[in-house]
C-alpha positions as CSV (number, residue, x, y, z in Angstrom):
1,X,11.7,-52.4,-59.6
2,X,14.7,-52.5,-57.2
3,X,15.9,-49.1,-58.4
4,X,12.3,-48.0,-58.5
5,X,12.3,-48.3,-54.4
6,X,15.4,-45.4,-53.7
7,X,14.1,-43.2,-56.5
8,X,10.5,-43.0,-55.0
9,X,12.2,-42.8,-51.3
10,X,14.2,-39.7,-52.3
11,X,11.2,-38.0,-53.7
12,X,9.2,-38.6,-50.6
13,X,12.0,-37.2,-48.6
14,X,12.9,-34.7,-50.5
15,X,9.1,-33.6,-51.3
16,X,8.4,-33.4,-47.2
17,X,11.7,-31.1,-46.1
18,X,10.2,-29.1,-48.1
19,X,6.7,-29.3,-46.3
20,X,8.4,-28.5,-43.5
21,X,7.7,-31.7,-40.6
22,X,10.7,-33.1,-41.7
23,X,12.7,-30.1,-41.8
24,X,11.9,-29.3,-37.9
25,X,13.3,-32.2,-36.8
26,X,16.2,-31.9,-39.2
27,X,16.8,-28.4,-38.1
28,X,14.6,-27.5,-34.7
29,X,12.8,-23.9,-34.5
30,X,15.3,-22.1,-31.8
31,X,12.6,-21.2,-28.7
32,X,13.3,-18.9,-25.8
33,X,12.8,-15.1,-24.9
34,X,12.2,-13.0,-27.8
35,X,11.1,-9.8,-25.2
36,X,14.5,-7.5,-26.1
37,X,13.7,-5.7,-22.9
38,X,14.2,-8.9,-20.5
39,X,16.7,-9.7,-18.5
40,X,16.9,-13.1,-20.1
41,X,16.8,-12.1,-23.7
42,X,17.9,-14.8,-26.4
43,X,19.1,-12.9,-29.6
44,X,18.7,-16.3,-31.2
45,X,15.7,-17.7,-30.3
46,X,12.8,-17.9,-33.3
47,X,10.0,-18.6,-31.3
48,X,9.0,-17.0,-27.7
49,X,8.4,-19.6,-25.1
50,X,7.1,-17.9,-22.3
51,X,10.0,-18.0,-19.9
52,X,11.0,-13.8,-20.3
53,X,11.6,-12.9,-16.6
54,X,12.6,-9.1,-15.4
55,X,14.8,-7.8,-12.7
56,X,13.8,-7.5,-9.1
57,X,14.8,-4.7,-7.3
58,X,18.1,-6.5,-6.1
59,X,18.9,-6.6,-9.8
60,X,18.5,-10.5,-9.5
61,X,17.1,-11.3,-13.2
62,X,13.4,-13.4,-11.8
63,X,14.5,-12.5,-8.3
64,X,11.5,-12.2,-5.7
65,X,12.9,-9.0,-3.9
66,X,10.5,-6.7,-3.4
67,X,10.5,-3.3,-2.1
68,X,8.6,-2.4,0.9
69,X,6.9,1.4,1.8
70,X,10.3,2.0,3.7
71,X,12.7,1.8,0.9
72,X,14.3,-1.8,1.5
73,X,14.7,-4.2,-0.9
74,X,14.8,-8.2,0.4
75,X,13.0,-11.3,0.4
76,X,12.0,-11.2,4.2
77,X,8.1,-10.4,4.6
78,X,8.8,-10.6,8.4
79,X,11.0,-7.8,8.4
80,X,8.9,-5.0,6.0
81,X,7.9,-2.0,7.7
82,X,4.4,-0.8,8.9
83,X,3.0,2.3,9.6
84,X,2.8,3.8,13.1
85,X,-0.3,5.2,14.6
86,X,0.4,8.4,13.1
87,X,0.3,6.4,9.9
88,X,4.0,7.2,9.2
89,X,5.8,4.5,7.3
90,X,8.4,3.0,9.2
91,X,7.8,5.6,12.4
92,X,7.7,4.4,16.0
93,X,4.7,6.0,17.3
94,X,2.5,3.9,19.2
95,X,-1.2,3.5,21.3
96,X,-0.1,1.2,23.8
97,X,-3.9,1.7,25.3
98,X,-5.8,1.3,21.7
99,X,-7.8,4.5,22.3
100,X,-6.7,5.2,18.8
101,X,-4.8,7.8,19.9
102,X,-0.7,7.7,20.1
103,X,0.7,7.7,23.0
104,X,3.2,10.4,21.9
105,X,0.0,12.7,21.7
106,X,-1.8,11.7,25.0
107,X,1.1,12.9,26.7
108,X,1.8,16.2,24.7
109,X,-1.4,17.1,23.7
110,X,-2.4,21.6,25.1
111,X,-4.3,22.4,22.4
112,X,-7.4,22.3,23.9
113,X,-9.6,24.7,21.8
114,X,-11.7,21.7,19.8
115,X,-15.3,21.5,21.5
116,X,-15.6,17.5,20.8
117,X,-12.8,15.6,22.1
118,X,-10.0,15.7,24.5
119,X,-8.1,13.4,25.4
120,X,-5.6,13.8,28.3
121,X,-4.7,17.4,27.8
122,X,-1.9,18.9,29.8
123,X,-1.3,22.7,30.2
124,X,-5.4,23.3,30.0
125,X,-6.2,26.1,32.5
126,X,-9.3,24.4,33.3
127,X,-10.5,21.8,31.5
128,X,-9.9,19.3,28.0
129,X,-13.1,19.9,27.6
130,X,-13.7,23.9,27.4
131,X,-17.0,25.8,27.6
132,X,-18.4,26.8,24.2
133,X,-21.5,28.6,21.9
134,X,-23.3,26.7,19.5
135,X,-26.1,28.5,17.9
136,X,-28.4,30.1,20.5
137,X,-27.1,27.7,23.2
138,X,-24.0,27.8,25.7
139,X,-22.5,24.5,27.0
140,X,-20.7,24.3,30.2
141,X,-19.8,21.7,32.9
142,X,-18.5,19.0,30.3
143,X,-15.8,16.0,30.6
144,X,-13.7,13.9,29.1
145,X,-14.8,10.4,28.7
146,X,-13.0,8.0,26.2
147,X,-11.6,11.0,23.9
148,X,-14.6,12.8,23.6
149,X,-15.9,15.8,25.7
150,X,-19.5,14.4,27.2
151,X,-22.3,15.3,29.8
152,X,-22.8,19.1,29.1
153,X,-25.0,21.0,30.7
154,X,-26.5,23.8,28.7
155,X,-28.4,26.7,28.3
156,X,-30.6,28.4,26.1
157,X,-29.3,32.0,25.2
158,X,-32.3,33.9,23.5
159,X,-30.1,36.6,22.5
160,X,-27.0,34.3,21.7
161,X,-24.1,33.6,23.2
162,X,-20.0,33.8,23.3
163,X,-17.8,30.9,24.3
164,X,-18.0,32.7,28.1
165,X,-21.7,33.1,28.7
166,X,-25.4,34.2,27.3
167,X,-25.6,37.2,25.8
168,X,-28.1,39.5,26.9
169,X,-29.5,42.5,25.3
């Protein structure tokens, strides 16, 4: 019975390596990245674990670098740029007065040919806010009030108009 006791413990051992329990304590399944395209790739490991990381844009394998609309690269939140109110990326134009219009434009601005708005023209002969035809009506005597040309007075033109005066026929 004594020899009985080894014999039987053998088989049992040998019988479960080959189930396979024993054999992954014995010898343990390698884990780690399997992704080949990874930055921390494991040509050995058996088993993916979850922990495959890429590059940032630093090049810093699971780095938190992240490029910004301006074309830097960093960690710093604080420092990413913004667009301007031209909505230029990075550009410095501002509206120091929040009329949503920049500043760079108030001060520039001769085109004054659109009907609707104005908005601080200079190098108008008259006005920002220039008389003009609409349909069958003429609209004159108008101003500039918060960006927009306001408080026309007009006149109907039976036989149309021009952006000078009524027509007549």
């Amino acid at each position: 019975m004594k020899k009985l006791i080894p014999i039987t413990v053998l088989c049992l051992f040998t019988f479960q390596c080959e189930q396979g329990w024993l054999k992954d304590i014995l010898i343990p399944v390698i884990e780690g990245c399997t992704d080949s395209t990874a930055c921390n790739y494991n040509s050995d490991a058996e088993e993916d674990d979850g922990s495959c990381l890429t590059n940032d844009c630093a090049g810093v394998c699971g780095g938190l670098a992240v490029m910004d609309n301006c074309g830097t690269c960093d960690t710093d939140s604080s420092n990413d740029c913004t667009q301007d109110c031209n909505g230029d990326w990075g550009g410095e134009a501002v509206d120091s007065d929040g009329n949503g219009i920049c500043d760079s434009d108030e001060t520039t601005q001769t085109d004054c040919s659109d009907p609707y708005t104005c908005s601080n023209c200079t190098g108008c002969e008259s006005s920002c806010c220039p008389n003009y035809c609409s349909g069958n009506y003429y609209y004159y005597n108008r101003s500039c009030s918060n960006g927009f040309c306001v408080g026309a007075t007009s006149d109907y033109c039976s036989d149309g108009c021009n952006v000078f005066f009524c027509v007549f026929f």
